[in-house]
C-alpha positions in Angstrom: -49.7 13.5 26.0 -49.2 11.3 23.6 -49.7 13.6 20.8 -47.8 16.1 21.8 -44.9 12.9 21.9 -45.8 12.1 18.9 -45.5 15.8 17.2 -42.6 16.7 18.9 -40.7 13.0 17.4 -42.1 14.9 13.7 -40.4 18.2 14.4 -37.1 16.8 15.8 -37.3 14.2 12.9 -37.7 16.8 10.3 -35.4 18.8 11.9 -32.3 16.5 11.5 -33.2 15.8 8.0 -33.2 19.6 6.8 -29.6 20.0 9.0 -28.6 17.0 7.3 -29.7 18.1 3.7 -28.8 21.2 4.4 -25.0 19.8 4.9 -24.5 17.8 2.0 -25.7 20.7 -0.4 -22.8 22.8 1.3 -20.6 20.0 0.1 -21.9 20.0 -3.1 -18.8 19.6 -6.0 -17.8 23.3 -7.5 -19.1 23.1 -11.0 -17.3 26.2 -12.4 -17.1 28.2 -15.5 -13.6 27.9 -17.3 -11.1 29.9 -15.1 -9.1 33.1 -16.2 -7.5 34.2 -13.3 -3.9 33.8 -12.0 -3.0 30.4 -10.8 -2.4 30.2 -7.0 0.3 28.5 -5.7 0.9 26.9 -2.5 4.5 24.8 -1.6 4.9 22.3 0.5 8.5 20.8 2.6 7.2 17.9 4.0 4.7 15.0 4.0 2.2 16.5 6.4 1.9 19.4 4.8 1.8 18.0 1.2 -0.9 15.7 2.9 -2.7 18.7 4.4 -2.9 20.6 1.6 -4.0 18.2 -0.8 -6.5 16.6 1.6 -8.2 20.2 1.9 -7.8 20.9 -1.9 -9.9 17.6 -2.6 -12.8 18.2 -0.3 -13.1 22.2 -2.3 -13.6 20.4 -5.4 -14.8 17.2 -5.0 -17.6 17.6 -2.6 -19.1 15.3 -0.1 -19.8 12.3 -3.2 -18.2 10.9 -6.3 -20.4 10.4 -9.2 -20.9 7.0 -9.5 -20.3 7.5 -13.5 -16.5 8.9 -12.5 -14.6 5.8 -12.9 -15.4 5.7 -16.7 -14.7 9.8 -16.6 -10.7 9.6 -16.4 -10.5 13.4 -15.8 -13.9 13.7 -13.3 -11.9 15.2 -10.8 -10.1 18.0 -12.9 -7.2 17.3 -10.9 -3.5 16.5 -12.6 -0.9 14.4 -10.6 2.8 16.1 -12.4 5.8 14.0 -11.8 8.5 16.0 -12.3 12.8 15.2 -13.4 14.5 17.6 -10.4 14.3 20.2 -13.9 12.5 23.4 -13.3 8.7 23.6 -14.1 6.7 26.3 -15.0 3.3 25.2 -14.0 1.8 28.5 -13.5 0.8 29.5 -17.3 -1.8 26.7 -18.1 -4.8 27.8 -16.5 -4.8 26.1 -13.3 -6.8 27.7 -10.8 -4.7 26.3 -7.8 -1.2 24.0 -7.9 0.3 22.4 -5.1 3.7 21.8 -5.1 5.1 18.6 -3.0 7.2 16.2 -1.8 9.4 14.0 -4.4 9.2 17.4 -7.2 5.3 15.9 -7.3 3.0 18.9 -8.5 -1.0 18.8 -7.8 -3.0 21.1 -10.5 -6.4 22.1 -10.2 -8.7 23.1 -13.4 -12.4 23.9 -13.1 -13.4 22.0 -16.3 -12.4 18.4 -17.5 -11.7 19.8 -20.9 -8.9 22.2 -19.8 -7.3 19.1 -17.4 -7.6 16.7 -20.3 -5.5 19.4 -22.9 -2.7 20.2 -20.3 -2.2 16.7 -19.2 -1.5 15.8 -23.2 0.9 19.0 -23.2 2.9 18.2 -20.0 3.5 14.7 -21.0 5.3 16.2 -24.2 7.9 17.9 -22.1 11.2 17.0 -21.1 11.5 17.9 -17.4 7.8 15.9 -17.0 8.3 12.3 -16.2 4.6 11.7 -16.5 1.7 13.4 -15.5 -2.0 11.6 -14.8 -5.7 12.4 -13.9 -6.4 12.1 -10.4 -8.8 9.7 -10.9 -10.9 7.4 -7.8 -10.6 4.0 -6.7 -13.6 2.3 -4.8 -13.6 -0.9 -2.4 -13.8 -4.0 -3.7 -16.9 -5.1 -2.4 -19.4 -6.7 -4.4 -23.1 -5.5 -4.0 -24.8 -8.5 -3.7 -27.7 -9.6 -0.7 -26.8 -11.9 0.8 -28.0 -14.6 4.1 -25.7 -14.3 6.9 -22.7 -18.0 6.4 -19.2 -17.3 8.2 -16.8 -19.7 7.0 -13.8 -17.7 6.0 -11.7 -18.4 8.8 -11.7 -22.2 9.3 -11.6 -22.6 5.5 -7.6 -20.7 5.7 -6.9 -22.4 9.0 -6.3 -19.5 10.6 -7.9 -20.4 13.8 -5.3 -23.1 14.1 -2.5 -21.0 13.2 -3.3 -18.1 15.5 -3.3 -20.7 18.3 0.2 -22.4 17.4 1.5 -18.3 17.1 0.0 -17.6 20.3 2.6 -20.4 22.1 5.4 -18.9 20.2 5.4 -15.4 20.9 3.6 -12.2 22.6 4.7 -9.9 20.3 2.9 -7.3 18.5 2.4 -6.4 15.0 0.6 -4.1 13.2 -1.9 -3.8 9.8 -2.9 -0.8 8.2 -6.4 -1.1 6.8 -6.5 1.9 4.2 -9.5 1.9 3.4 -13.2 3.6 4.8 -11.9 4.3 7.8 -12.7 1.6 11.0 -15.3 1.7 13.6 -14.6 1.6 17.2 -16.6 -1.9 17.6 -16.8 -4.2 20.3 -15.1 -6.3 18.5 -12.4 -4.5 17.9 -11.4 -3.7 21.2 -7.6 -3.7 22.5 -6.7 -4.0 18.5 -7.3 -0.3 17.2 -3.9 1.8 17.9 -3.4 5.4 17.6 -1.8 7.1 15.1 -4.0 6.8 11.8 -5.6 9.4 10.1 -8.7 10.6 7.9 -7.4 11.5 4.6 -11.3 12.6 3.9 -11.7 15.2 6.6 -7.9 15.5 7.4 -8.4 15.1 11.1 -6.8 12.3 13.3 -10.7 10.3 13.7 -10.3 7.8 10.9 -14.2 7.0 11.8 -16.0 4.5 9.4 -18.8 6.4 7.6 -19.5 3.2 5.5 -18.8 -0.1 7.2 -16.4 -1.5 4.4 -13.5 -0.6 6.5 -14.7 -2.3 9.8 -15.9 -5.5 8.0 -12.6 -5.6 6.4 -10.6 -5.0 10.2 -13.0 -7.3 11.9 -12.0 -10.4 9.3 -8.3 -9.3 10.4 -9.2 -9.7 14.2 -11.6 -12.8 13.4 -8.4 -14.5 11.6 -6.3 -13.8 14.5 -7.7 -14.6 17.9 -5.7 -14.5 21.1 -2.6 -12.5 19.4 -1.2 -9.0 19.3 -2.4 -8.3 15.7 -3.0 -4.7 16.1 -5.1 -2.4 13.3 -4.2 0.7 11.9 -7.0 2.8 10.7 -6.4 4.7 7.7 -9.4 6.3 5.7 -9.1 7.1 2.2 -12.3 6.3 1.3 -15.6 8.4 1.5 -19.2 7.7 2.9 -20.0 6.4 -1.0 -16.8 4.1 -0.6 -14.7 5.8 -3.2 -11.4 8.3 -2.7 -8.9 10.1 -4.8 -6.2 8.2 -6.2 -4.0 10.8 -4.9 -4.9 10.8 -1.1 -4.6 6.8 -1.4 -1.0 6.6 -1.9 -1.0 9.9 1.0 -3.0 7.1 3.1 0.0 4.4 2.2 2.8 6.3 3.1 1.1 7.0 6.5 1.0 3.4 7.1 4.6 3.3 6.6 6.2 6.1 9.1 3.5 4.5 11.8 5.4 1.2 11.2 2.9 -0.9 9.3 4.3 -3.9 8.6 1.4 -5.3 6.9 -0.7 -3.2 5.1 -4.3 -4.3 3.7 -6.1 -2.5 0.4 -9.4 -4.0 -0.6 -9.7 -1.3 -2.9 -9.3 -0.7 -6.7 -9.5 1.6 -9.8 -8.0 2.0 -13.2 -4.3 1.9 -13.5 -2.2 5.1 -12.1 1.6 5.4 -11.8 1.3 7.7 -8.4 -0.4 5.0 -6.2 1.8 2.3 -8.1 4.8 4.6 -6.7 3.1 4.6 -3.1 3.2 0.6 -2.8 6.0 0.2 -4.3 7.7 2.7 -2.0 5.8 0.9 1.1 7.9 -2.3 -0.4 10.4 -1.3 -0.4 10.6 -0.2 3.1 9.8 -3.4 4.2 6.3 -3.8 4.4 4.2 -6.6 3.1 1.1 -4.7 1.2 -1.5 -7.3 0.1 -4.3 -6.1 -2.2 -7.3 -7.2 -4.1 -8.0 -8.1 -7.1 -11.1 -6.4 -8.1 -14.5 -7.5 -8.9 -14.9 -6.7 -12.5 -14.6 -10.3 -13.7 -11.8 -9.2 -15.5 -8.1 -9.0 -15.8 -6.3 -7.2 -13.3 -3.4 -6.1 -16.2 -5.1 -2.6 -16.2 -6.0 -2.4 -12.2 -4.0 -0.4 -9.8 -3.0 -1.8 -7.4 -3.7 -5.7 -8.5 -1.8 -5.4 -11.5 1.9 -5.1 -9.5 4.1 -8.1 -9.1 5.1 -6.7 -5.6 2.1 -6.7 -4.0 0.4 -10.1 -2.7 -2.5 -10.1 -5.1 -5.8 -11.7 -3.8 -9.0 -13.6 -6.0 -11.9 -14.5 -4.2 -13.3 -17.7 -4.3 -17.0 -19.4 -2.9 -17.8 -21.9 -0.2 -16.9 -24.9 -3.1 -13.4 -23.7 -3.8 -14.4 -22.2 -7.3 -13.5 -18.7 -8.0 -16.4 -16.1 -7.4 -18.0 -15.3 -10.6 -17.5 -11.5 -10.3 -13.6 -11.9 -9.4 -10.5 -10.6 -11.3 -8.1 -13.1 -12.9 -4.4 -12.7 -14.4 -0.9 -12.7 -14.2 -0.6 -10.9 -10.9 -2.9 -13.4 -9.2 -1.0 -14.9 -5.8 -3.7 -16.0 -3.9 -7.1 -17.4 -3.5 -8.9 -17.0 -0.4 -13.0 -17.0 0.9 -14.4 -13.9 -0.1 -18.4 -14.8 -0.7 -20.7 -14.3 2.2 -18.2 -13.0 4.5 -19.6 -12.5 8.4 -17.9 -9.5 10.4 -18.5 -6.7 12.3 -20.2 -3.5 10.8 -22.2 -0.3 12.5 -25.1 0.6 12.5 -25.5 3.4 10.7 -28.1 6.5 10.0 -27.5 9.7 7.6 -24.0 8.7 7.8 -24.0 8.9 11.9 -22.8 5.4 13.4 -24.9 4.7 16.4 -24.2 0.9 17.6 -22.5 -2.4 17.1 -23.8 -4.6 14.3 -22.7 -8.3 12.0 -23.6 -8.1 8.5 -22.1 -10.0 5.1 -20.4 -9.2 2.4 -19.2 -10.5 -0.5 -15.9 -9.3 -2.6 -12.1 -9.4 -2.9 -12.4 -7.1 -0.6 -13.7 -9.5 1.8 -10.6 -12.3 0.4 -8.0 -10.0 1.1 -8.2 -9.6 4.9 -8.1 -13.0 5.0 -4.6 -13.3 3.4 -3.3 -10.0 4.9 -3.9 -11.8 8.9 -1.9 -15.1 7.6 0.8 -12.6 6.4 0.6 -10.7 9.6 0.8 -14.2 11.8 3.4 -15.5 9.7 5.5 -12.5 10.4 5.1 -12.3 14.3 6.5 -15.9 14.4 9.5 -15.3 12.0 10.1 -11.9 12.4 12.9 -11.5 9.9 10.9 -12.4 6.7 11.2 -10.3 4.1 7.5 -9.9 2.3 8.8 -12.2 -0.4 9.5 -15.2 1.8 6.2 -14.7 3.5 4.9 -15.3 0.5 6.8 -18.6 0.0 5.6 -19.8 3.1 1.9 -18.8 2.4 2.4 -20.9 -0.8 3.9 -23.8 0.9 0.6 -24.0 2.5 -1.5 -23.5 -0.1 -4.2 -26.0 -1.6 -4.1 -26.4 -5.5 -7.9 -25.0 -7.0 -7.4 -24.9 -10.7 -4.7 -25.8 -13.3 -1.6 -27.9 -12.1 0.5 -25.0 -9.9 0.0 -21.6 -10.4 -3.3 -20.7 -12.5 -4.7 -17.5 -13.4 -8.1 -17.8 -11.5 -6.6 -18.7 -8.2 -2.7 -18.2 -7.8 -0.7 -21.2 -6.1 -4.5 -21.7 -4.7 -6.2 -21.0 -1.1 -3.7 -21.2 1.9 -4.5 -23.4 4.5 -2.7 -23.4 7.7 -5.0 -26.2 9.8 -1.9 -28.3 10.1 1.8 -27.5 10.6 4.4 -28.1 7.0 7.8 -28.0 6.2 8.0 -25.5 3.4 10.1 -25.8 0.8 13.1 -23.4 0.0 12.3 -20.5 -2.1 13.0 -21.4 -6.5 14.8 -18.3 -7.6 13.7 -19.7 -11.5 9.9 -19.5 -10.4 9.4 -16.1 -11.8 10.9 -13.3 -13.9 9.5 -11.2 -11.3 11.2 -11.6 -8.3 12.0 -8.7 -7.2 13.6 -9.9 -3.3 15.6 -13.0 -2.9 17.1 -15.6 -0.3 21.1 -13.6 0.7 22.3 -17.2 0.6 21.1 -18.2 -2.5 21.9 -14.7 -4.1 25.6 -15.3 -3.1 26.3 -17.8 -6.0 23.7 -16.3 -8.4 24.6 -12.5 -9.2 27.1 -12.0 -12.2 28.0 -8.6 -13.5 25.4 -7.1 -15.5 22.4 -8.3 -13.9 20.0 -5.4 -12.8 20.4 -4.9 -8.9 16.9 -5.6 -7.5 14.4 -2.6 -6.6 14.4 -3.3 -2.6 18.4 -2.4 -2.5 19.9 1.0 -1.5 22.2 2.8 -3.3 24.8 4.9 -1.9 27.1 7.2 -3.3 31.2 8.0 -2.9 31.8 10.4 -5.8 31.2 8.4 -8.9 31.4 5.4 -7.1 28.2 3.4 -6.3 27.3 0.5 -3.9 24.3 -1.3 -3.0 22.9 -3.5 -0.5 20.3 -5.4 0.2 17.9 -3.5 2.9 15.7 -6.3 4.1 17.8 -9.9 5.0 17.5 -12.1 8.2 19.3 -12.0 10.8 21.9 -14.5 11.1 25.1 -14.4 13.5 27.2 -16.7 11.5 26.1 -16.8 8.1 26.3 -13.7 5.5 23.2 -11.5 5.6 24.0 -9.5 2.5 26.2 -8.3 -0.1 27.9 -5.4 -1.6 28.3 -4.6 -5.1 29.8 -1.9 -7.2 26.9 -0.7 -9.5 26.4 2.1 -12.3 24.8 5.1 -11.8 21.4 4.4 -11.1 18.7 5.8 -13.1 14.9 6.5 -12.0 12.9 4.0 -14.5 9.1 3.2 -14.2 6.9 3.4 -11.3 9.7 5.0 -9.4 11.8 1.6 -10.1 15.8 2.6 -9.0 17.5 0.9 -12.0 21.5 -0.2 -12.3 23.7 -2.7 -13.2 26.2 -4.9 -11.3 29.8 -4.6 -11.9 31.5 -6.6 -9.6 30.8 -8.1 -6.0 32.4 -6.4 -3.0 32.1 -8.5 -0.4 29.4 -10.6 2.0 27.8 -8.6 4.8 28.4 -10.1 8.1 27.2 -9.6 11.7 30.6 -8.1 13.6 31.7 -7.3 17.0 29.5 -5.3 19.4 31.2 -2.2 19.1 30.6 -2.3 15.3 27.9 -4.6 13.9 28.8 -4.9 10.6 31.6 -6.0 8.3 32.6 -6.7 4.8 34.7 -9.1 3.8 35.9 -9.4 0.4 38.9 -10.9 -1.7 40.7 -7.9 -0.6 40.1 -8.6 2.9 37.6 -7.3 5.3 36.6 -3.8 6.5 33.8 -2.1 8.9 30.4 -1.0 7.7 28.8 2.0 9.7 25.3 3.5 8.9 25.0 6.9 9.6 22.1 9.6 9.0 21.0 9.3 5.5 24.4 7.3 4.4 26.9 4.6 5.7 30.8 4.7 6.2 33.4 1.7 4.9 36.5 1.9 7.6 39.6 -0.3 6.6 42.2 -0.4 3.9 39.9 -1.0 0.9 39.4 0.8 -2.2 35.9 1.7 -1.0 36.8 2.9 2.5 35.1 6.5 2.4 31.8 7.9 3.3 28.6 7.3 1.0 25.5 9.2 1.1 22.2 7.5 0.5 20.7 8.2 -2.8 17.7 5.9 -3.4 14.5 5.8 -1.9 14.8 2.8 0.6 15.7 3.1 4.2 18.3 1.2 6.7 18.6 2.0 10.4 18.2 5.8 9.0 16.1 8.2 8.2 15.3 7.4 4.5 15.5 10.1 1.6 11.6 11.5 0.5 13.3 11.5 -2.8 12.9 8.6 -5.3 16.9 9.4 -6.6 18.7 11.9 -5.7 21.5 12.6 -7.2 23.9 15.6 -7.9 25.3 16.0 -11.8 
């Protein structure tokens, strides 16, 4: 009886293994022959679509892996990412043996051999009505391969225990983080703090399962950083069963997060520099979210890392047990933070063949493992001051911070690690701290701002004609005092990175909370008038020069539904 057991175990063993084999070969990547046929086409009118279609072309080409070798193969994936001006494009004559045409005039072309990419991608960034076009090239997380004996520390280190239990007699209130990334398990420790809505951007399908455990350790350091509070994940996988994804279906992955209302959004992910997922976060900014990332594990400097190398993002080093920065972890000038990311304890599955079968605890060690760390003080920080604008979570996350290395901010570590064990008055934001500010204090801003200055990225711009407006988007709430300001601007241009450029010519007015019936007002040396979003503009009622309806022309959004365009504007 036993034997037969026993035999039986062999056949049903074998049998899984040949299914299994017999699966991955059928995702083997297409290796073609170059191609000489007519170029197929397929357009696209919204995200989901774009999303869809892209998602699908991926898994043709790419397979079920990523050469480990790809990263240092800029055109591996044979795969273009066009950026085009609003100009007509003829796409269709270069050899392409699909195109893809998108949201934002963003064009996807797919060539069958690196060669062909590598030659078109030098020709289209010659033309005119090209603003740039790039490889699609992979980005992998930030975990560093090391083994490692079990040592969770992580969260007492930050103080997050302590904070999440002086949150906790504040408010009830929810908040979510998008973890974009592998994709997150349905663990036991996870439960209550998974919410619906994310998706797979590896088998486009709405089961953002974790095929590697990157994702789950990096959600469970979320969860182990916030106990007792509403700090809800979002599950967004970008990343494959060998932990690395397409540029391209990252910055799909963050703009997900933002329509299901992210307000936090964690990527302990990498790769070389790229101006489409640059684009992503910075468009995730700029609606209001607070994206931290990490830094990379390359013992290098994050100038040439996407997305570490952006001044918006909350940039995150890791550092050891003795408050020295981990000897694989990325330095620079984008640095913010510092935070425990060396022998990390959280939850993981179990996993065979790529099948998750049970709950399980393992370490890890990486940015990766710092980031979640900072992205659940950002997230705690915002449920007790809801009104904070990513940049003054920030300053508060600094006001707590211990100094590691040089005097201040450093290179290796940032301000330093944040510790929130005990409560601190912080300090008022310094608008001289940095050239790259790129949100500030209303209040502040009211004596600062002469004509000339460049209007920051995070305003909207609205359009009467040729006249132009901005305002700021993201301000606190106050009933008394002025939550923003109007100014007359130039005609804004589209710069780098998707960057809505102008220049100030002359203050408006203040923005201040009105009457029931109409919420807003401006008043101004002239006097004061009513301000009245709308869909996709706002209206100025009163006897001013700039009564009239605008329409919304850049790419932010305010108590509307926002424009998909970066700029938009008729000639």
């Amino acid at each position: 009886m036993k034997k037969k057991y026993f035999l039986w175990m062999i056949i049903l063993t074998m049998a899984i293994l040949s299914g299994y084999m017999f699966l991955w070969d059928s995702g083997k990547r297409i290796e073609e022959e170059p191609y000489n046929g007519e170029t197929t086409l397929t357009k696209t009118g919204t995200l989901n679509e774009f999303s869809e279609e892209v998602v699908n072309l991926i898994k043709r080409y790419d397979g079920r892996g990523v050469d480990p070798e790809a990263g240092s193969m800029p055109y591996y994936s044979r795969r273009l990412i066009v950026q085009g001006t609003e100009e007509p494009i003829d796409l269709l004559s270069y050899g392409a043996k699909e195109v893809i045409q998108g949201i934002d005039d963003i064009y996807i072309m797919q060539f069958t051999t690196q060669e062909r990419a590598k030659q078109v991608c030098e020709e289209l960034n010659n033309l005119e009505e090209v603003a740039y076009c790039e490889p699609d090239q992979y980005a992998e997380a930030t975990e560093y391969k090391e083994n490692i004996e079990p040592m969770s520390w992580g969260v007492s280190y930050i103080g997050a225990d302590a904070y999440a239990n002086r949150v906790e007699n504040v408010t009830d209130a929810s908040i979510t983080v998008a973890v974009v990334d592998s994709g997150v398990y349905q663990h036991s420790f996870l439960k209550d703090r998974i919410v619906e809505g994310g998706w797979d951007f590896i088998d486009d399908d709405m089961e953002p399962d974790d095929k590697h455990s990157h994702g789950t350790h990096v959600a469970g350091t979320i969860v182990d950083c916030t106990p007792g509070l509403n700090v809800k994940i979002l599950p967004v996988r970008v990343l494959g069963a060998d932990n690395r994804g397409s540029m391209l279906a990252i910055s799909l992955g963050v703009r997900h997060a933002v329509e299901r209302g992210a307000e936090i959004i964690n990527m302990s992910l990498s790769g070389p520099k790229n101006k489409t997922l640059d684009n992503a976060v910075i468009y995730a900014v700029n609606r209001g979210c607070t994206v931290v990332v990490a830094a990379g594990n390359d013992n290098n400097s994050t100038e040439n890392i996407t997305p570490a190398h952006l001044e918006e993002c909350i940039v995150v080093s890791a550092i050891n047990t003795q408050l020295e920065k981990a000897g694989f972890s990325n330095w620079g000038d984008s640095i913010d933070f510092s935070a425990p990311g060396v022998d990390v304890l959280s939850c993981i599955p179990k996993l065979f063949l790529g099948i998750t079968f049970g709950d399980s605890t393992g370490t890890m060690s990486g940015t990766s493992m710092a980031t979640p760390h900072i992205s659940a003080l950002a997230a705690m920080t915002k449920l007790e001051n809801p009104a904070m604008t990513s940049k003054e979570i920030q300053n508060v996350l600094k006001g707590y911070s211990i100094d590691l290395g040089d005097t201040d901010w450093d290179s290796f570590y940032g301000w330093g690690m944040p510790d929130f064990s005990s409560e601190k008055e912080i300090p008022e934001i310094d608008e001289t701290e940095s050239e790259n500010e790129y949100e500030t204090d209303i209040q502040n801003e009211i004596d600062t701002q002469e004509p000339g200055n460049s209007v920051s990225a995070y305003e909207g711009i609205f359009m009467k004609g040729d006249t132009y407006i901005s305002l700021p988007l993201y301000t606190s709430y106050d009933e008394t005092g002025a939550i923003g300001i109007v100014y007359r601007v130039t005609r804004p241009q589209l710069g780098e990175y998707g960057y809505v450029k102008c220049d100030i010519q002359e203050t408006i007015g203040e923005i201040y909370m009105g009457a029931s019936e109409n919420p807003y007002e401006i008043i101004g040396e002239g006097g004061s008038c009513e301000l009245i979003y709308t869909q996709g503009g706002l209206e100025i009622r009163g006897d001013s020069e700039y009564a009239g309806t605008y329409v919304q022309i850049s790419n932010s959004g305010a108590n509307m539904e926002a424009s998909e365009m970066w700029l938009d504007i008729p000639e």
